[in-house]
FIDRENDREN-101130 format. One record per residue (C-alpha): residue number from 1; x, y, z. Coordinates in nm, 4 decimals, decimal comma. Layout:
N
{marvex NUM; {X; Y; Z}}
...
//
This chain:
277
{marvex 1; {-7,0696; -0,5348; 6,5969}}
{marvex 2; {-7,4268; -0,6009; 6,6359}}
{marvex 3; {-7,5119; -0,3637; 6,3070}}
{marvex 4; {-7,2206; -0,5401; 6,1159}}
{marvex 5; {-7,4138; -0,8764; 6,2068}}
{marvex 6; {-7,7372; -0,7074; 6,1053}}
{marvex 7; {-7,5972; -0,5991; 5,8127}}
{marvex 8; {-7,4495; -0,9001; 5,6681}}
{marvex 9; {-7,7291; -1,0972; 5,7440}}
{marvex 10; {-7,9967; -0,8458; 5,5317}}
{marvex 11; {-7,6861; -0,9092; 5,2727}}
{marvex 12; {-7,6682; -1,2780; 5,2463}}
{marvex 13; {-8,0123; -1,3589; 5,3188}}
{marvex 14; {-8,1048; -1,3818; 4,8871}}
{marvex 15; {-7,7811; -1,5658; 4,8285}}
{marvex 16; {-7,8560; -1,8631; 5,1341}}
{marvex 17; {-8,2550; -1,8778; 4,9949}}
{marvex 18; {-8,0459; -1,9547; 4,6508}}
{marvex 19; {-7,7150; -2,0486; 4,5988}}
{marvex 20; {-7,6484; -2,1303; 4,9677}}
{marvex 21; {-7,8800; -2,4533; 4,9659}}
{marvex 22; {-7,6415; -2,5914; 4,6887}}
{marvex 23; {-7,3278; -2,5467; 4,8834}}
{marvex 24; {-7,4288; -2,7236; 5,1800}}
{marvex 25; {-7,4838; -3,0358; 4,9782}}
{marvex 26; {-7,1886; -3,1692; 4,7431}}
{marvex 27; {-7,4585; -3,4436; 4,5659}}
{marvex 28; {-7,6778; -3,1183; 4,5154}}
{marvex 29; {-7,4067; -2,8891; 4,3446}}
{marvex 30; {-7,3876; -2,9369; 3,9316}}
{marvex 31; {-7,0794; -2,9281; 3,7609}}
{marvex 32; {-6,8651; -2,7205; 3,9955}}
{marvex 33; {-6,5618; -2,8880; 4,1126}}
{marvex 34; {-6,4689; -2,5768; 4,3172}}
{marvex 35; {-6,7693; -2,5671; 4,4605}}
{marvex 36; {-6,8005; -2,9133; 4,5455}}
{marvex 37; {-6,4294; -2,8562; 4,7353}}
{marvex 38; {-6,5490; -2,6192; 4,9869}}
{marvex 39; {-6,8563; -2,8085; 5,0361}}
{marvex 40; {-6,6435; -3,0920; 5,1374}}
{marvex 41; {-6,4277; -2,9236; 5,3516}}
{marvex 42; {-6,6569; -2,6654; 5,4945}}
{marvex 43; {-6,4219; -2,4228; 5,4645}}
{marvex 44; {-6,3632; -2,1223; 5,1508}}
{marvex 45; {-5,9392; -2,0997; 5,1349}}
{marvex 46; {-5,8522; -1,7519; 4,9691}}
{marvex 47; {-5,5013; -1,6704; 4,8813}}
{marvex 48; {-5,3911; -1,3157; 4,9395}}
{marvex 49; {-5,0353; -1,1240; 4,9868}}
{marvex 50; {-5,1722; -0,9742; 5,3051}}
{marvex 51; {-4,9168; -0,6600; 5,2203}}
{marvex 52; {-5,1747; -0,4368; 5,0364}}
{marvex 53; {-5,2947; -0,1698; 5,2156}}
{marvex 54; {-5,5931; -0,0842; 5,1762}}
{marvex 55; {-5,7161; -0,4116; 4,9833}}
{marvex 56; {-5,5181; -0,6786; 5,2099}}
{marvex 57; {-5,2856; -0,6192; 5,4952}}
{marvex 58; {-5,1180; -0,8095; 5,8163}}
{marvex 59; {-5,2108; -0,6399; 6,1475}}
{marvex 60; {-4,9172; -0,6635; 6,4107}}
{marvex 61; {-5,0910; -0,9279; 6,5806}}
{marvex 62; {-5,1150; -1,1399; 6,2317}}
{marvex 63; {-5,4239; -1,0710; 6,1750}}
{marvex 64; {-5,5252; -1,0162; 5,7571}}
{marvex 65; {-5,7935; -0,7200; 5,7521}}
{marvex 66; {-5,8539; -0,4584; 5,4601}}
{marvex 67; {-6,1058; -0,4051; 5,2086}}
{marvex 68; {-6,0741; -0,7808; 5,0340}}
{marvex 69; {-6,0807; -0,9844; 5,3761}}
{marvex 70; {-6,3967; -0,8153; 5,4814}}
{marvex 71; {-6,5641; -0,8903; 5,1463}}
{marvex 72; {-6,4391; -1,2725; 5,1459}}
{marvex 73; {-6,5806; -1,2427; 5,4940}}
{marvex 74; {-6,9423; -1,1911; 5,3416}}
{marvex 75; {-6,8721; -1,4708; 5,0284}}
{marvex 76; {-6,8025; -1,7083; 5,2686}}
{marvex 77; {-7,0680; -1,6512; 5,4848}}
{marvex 78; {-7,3019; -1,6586; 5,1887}}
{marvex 79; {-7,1732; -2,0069; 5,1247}}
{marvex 80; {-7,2189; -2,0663; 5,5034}}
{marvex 81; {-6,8408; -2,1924; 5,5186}}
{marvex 82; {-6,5241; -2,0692; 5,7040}}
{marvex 83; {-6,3166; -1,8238; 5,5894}}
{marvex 84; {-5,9733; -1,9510; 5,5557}}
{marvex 85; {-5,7042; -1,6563; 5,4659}}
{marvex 86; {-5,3653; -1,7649; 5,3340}}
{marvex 87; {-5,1099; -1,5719; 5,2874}}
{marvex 88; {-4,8418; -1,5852; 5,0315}}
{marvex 89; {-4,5758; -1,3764; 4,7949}}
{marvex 90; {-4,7913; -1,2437; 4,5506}}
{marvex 91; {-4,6428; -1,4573; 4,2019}}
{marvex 92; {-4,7446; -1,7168; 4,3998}}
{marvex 93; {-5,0781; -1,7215; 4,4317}}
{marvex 94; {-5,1855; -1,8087; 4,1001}}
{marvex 95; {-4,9642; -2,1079; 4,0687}}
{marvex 96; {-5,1137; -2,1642; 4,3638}}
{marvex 97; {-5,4665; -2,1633; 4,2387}}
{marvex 98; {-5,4095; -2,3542; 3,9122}}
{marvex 99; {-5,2579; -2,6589; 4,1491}}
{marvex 100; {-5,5618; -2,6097; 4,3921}}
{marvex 101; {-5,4167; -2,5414; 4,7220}}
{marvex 102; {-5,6445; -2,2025; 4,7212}}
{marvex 103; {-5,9484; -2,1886; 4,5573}}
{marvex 104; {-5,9780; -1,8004; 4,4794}}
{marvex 105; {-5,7714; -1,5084; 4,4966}}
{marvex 106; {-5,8533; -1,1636; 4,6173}}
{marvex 107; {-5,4908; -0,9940; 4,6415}}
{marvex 108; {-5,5102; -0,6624; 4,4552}}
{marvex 109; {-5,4840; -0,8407; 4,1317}}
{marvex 110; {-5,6102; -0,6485; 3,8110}}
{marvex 111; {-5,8176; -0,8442; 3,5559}}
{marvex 112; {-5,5847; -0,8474; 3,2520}}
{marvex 113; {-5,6429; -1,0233; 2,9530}}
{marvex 114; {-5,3122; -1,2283; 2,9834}}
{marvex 115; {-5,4097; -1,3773; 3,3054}}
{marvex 116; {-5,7903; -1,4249; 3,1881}}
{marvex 117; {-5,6110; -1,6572; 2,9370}}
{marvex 118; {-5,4969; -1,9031; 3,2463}}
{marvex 119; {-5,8001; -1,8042; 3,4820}}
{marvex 120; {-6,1284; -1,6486; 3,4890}}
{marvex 121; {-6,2371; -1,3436; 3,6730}}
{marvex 122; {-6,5304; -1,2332; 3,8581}}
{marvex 123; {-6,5247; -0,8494; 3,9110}}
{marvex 124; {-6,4148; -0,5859; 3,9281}}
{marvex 125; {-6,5216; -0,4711; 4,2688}}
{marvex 126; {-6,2263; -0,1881; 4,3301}}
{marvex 127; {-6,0511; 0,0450; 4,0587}}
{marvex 128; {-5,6947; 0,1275; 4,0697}}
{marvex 129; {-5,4102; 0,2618; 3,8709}}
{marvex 130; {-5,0265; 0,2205; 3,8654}}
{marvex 131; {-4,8372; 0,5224; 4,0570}}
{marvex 132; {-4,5343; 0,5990; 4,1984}}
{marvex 133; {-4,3715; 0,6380; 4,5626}}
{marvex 134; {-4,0438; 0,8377; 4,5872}}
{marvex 135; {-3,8297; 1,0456; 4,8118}}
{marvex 136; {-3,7590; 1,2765; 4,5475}}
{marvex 137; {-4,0086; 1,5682; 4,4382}}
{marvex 138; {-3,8946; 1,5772; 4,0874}}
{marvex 139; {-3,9606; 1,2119; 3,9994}}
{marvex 140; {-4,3404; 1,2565; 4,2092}}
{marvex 141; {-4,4058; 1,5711; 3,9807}}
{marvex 142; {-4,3054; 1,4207; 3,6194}}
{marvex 143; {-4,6313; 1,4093; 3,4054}}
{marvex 144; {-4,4273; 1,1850; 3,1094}}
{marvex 145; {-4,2918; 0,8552; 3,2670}}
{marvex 146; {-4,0120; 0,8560; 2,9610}}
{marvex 147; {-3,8204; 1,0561; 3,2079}}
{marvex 148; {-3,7715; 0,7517; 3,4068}}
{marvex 149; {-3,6516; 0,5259; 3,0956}}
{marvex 150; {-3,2225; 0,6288; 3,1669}}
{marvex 151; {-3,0067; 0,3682; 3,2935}}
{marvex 152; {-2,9554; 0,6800; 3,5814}}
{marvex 153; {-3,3235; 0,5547; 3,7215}}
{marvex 154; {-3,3625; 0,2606; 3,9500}}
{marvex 155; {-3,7483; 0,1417; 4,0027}}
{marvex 156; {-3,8883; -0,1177; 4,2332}}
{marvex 157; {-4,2054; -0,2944; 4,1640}}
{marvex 158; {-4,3382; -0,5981; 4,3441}}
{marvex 159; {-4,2776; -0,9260; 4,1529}}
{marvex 160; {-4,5177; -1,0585; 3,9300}}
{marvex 161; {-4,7577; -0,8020; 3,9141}}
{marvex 162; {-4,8386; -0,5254; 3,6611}}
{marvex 163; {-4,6057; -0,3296; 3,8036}}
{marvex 164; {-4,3323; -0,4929; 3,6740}}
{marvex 165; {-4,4722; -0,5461; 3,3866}}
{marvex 166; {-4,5227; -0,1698; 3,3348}}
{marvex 167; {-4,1337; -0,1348; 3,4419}}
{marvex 168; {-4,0152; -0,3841; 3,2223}}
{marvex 169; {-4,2327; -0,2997; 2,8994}}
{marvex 170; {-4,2875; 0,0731; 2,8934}}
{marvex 171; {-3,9228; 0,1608; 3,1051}}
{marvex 172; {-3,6464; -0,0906; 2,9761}}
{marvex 173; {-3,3622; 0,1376; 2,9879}}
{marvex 174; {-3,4176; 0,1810; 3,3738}}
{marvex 175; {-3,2782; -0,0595; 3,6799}}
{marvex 176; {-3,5371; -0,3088; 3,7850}}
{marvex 177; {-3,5624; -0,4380; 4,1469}}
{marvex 178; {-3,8472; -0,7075; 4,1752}}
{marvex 179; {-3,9536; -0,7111; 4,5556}}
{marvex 180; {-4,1299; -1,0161; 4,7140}}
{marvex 181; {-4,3596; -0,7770; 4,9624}}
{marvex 182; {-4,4920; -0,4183; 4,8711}}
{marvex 183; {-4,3149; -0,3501; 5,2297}}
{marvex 184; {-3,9746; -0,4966; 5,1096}}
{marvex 185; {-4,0183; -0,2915; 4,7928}}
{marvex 186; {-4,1142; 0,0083; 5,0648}}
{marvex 187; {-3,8033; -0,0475; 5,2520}}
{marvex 188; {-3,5815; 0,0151; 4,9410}}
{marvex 189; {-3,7109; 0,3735; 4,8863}}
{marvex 190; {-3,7183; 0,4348; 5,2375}}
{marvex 191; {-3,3533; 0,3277; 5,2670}}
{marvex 192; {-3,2559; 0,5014; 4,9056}}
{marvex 193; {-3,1765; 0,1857; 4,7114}}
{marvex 194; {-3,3873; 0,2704; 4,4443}}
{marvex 195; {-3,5377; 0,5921; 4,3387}}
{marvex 196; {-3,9083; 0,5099; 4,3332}}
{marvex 197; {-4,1342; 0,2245; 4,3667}}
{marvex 198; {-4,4032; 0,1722; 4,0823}}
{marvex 199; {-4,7402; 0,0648; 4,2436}}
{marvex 200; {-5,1101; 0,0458; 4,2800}}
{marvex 201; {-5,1711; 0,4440; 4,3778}}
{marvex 202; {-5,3389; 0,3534; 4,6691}}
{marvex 203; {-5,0586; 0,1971; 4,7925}}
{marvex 204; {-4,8290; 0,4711; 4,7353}}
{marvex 205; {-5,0479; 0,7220; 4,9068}}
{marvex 206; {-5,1084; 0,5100; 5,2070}}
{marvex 207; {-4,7484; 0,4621; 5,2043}}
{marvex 208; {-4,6798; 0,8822; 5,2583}}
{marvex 209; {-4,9526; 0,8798; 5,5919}}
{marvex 210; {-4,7667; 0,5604; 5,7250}}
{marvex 211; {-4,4406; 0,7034; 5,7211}}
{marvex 212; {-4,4398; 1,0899; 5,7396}}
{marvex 213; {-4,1270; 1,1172; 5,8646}}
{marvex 214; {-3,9899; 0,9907; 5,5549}}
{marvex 215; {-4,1016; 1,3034; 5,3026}}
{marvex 216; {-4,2412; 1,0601; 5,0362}}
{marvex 217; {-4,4052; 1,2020; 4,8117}}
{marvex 218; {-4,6657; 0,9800; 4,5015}}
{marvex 219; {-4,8054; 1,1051; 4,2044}}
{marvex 220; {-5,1563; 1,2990; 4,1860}}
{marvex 221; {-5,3573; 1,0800; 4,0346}}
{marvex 222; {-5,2779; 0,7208; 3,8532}}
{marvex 223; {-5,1315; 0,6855; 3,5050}}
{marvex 224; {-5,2637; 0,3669; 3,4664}}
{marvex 225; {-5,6716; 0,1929; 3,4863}}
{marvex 226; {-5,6832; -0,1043; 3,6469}}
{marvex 227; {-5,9863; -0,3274; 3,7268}}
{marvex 228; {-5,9316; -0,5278; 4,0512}}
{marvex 229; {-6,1251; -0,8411; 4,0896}}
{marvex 230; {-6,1695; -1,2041; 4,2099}}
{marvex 231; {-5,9585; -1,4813; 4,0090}}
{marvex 232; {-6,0786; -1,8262; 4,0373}}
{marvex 233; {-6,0090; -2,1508; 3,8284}}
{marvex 234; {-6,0829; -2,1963; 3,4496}}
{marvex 235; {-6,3715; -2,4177; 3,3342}}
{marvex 236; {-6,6057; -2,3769; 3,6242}}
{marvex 237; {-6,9052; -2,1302; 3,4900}}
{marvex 238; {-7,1528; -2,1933; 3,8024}}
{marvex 239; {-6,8597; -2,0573; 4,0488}}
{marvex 240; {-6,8854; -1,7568; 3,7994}}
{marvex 241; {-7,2102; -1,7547; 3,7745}}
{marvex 242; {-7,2812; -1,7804; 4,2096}}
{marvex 243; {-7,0219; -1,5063; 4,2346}}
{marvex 244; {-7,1547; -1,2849; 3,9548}}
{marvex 245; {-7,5345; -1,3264; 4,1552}}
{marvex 246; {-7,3601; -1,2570; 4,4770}}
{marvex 247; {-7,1774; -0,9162; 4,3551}}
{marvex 248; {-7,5464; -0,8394; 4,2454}}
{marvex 249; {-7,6776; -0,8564; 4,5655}}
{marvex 250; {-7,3511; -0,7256; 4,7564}}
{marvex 251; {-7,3256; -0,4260; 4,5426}}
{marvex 252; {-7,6543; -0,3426; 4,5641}}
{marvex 253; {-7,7147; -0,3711; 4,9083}}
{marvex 254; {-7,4536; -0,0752; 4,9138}}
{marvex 255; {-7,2106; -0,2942; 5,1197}}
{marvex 256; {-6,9293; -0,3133; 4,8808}}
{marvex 257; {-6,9380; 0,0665; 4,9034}}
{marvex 258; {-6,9384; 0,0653; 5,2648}}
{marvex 259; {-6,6460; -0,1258; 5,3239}}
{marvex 260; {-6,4632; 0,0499; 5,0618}}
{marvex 261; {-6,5211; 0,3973; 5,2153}}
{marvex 262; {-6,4283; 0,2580; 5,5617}}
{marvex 263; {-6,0924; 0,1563; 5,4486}}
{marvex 264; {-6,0418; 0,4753; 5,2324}}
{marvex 265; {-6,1276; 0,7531; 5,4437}}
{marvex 266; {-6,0519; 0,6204; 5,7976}}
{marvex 267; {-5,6854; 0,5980; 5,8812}}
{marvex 268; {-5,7432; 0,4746; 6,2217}}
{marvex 269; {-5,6119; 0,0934; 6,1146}}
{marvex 270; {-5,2612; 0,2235; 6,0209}}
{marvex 271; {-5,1812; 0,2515; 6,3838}}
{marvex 272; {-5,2509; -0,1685; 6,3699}}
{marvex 273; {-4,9924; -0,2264; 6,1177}}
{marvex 274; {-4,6075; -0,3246; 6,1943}}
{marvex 275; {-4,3057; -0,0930; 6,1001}}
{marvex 276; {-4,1494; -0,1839; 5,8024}}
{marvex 277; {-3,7897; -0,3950; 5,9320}}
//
């Protein structure tokens, strides 16, 4: 604990000589409504599914850890603010930025140019790809997803995301289930209502060391590239701008690689997580 404190503090330390100052003040922030928010409040409010393992996920306790919690940990700190997590289905969290209850999120959520019309994006700061989760061998081992696009194929994918989007665009002819939660859409394949789920590949892999007794089985390696990153509201370039400088200094420091590596190759936090219901 005492090295994580040491740590973050080395971090930070360029971003509170600079940008921190600013925060602390609302009269001394320029043109940043967002900015001028937390200021008020003293407090940074990030929405996040908290059902993403390893990005975001809800501890049996309640607690949200995973990759994105510990680096919202650091933004906030860099503002000198609180940390607020809140939770929510996952199609709602940008409606839920645009109104203003939140004022970022950090949910998994792949910079596409069809959101970056509505919101901006600060990133990426994780790469993913869209995979698949199944019981069945054969579907795992397909290298041409056209052998899902039957009406014989039922796919899950959580609603809202790219995943469906992927289901819905390049698979048409196959049975759609949206899911609210990646472990709702979990539950169907564990329970055989659908024949796969299409997710973020880390997901699906965690997915096969959380439940070994269920044989699932995911794909080698993602079909899909997909840029993770921060989205925030449109029309406020010095939030950009503060959390461009801060990725800067957070990537350099090596942190963001860090954390990432912590989540990736330590399974140890599985045990904290509750069994899908």
């Amino acid at each position: 604990m005492k090295l994580f404190k040491l740590t973050a503090l080395l971090i930070i330390i360029p971003l509170i000589l600079g940008a921190c100052n600013a925060i602390n003040s609302k009269s001394e922030i320029s043109t940043s409504p967002v900015l001028e928010k937390i200021a008020t409040r003293g407090e940074l409010i990030v929405g996040t599914a908290a059902s993403m393992p390893p990005l975001n996920m809800t501890t049996k306790s309640g607690k949200i850890i995973g990759i994105e919690p510990d680096i919202a940990t650091f933004i906030a700190a860099a503002m000198g603010v609180e940390l607020n997590l809140k939770a929510m289905p996952f199609h709602q969290l940008l409606p839920a930025l645009k109104s203003g209850e939140i004022d970022m999120v950090m949910s998994n959520m792949t910079m596409t140019g069809k959101r970056n019309l509505k919101v901006a994006f600060v990133g990426p700061y994780f790469l993913s790809g869209k995979s698949i989760l199944t019981k069945d061998i054969a579907i795992a081992s397909i290298e041409d997803g056209e052998a899902l696009n039957n009406p014989e194929t039922t796919l899950a994918a959580l609603k809202g995301s790219t995943s469906q989007q992927v289901v819905e665009g390049l698979l048409p002819k196959a049975n759609f289930v949206p899911a609210e939660t990646y472990d709702e859409a979990v539950k169907l394949v564990l329970d055989g209502k659908v024949n796969a789920l299409v997710a973020d590949y880390p997901i699906c892999l965690i997915s096969t060391f959380r439940y070994p007794e269920a044989e699932l089985s995911t794909m080698l390696k993602p079909f899909t590239f997909e840029p993770i990153g921060i989205a925030i509201p449109a029309n406020d370039p010095l939030l950009v701008n503060w959390l461009q400088n801060f990725f800067i200094s957070f990537k350099g420091s090596g942190e963001l690689e860090r954390i990432t590596k912590h989540w990736l190759d330590n399974g140890s936090w599985l045990e904290l997580l509750p069994e899908v219901e």
